[in-house]
N, C-alpha and C positions, 0 to 999 in steps of 0.2 A: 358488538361482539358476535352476532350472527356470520358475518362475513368473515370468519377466522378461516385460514388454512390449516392451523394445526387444531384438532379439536377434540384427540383425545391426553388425557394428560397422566404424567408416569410418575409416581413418587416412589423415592428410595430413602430406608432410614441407612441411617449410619451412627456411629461412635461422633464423639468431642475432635478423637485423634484424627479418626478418616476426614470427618467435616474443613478441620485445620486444613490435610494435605489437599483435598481438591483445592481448596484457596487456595494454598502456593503455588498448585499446577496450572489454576486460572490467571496465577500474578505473571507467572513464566510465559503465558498466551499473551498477553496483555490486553485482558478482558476482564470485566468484573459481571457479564451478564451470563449469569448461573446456566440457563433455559437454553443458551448458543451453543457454550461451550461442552454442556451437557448430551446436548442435540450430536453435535459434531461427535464427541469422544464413541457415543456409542453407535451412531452407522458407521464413522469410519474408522475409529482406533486410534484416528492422533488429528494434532493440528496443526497447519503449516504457516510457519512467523515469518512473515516477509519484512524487510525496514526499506520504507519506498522512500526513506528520507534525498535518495540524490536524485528523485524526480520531484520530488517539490522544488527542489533547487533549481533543476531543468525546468521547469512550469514556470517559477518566480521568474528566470530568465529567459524565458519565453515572452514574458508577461511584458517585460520592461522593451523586449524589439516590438511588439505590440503598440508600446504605447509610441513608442518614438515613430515606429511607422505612421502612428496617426497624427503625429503633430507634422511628419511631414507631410501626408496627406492631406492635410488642413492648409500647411502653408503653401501647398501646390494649387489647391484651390482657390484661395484668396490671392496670391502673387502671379496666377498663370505659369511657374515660373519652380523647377524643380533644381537643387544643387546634384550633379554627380556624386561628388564627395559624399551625401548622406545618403543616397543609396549604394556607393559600396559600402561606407557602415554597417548603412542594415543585412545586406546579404552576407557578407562577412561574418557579421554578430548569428545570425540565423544559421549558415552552414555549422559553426566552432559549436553552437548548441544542438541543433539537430543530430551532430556526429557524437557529443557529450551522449544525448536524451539513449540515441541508437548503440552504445555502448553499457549504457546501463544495463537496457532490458538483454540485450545480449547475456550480459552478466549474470541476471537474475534468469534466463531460460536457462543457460549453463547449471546454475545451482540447483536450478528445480528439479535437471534432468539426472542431476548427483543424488538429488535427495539431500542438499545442504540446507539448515535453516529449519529442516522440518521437528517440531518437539513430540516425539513419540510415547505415547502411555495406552499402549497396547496390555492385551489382560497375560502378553510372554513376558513386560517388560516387569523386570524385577530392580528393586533399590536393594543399594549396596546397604547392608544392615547390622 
């Protein structure tokens, strides 16, 4: 614990009720680690929810021209001996996802550049009551 970076520490009391809402404002982040989320709300006033879900997908299929390139890699090896056919495959399958991968992040630069996605709980932001 000598080696901490953060090393002075803040406590805030609160109510039953207040305690409840940060929870749901941490379920809304989706985080459950107090000390981040807490860190975050008050240098910067809000937190921004990203869903990288259609880069995993990108990644997984990333993963699988990966493997295929290496069984044919392997079978080049051992055969002397490369099919055309499975290299257009693989560059085929590589451009259709690289252009997938580069569409996403497009996406999400667009959004960030909106401000979409981000969950705001600044000390202006008031709930409807």
């Amino acid at each position: 614990m000598a080696n901490r970076e953060r090393t002075v520490t803040l406590r805030v009391m609160v109510t039953e009720e207040e305690a409840q809402k940060i929870k749901e404002n941490m379920m809304l982040t989706g985080t459950n680690n107090f000390s981040l989320y807490a860190r975050k709300m008050l240098l910067d006033g809000y937190v921004v929810v990203r869903d990288f879900a259609p880069f995993r997908e990108v990644a997984a299929a990333m993963g699988v021209i990966a493997r295929n390139l290496y069984q044919i890699a392997k079978r080049a090896n051992e055969t002397r001996s490369v099919y055309a056919d499975d290299l257009e495959d693989i560059k085929t399958a590589y451009y259709r996802e690289w252009k997938n991968a580069k569409t996403q992040l497009m996406k999400l630069i667009k959004e960030t550049r909106q401000g979409n996605g981000i969950y705001e709980n600044t000390p202006n932001h008031q709930d409807a009551e």
